[in-house]
C-alpha positions, 0 to 999 in steps of 0.5 A: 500500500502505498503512503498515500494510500494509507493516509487516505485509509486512516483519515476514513476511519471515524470508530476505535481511533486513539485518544488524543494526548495531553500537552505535556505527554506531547512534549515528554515524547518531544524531548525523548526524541530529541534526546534520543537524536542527540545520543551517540550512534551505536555500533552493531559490532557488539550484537553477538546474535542474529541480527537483520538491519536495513540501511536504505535499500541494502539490507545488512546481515550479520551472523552471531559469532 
């Protein structure tokens, strides 16, 4: 389905959708996020199990050793 596709399908739904949040949930998640942004890159060298990751396109595979 393609993006648009999908906005179109969710702005039909009018039942069972999520309550709004508070301003102060808002900008809790708004704070971890940029939190988050600012840490420091990870690196997937220390995963000792299987792992798939996609990076763009290319899908990267990386074995447990």
């Amino acid at each position: 389905m393609s993006r648009g596709g999908f906005l179109a399908r969710l702005k039909e739904r009018t039942r069972d959708r999520d309550k709004a949040i508070s301003l102060t949930s808002y900008f809790a998640q708004l704070k971890a996020i940029h939190r988050w942004g600012l840490a420091r890159p990870q690196g997937l060298s220390v995963i000792r199990f299987r792992l798939r990751a996609r990076v763009g396109r290319r899908i990267v595979r990386r074995i447990a050793r």
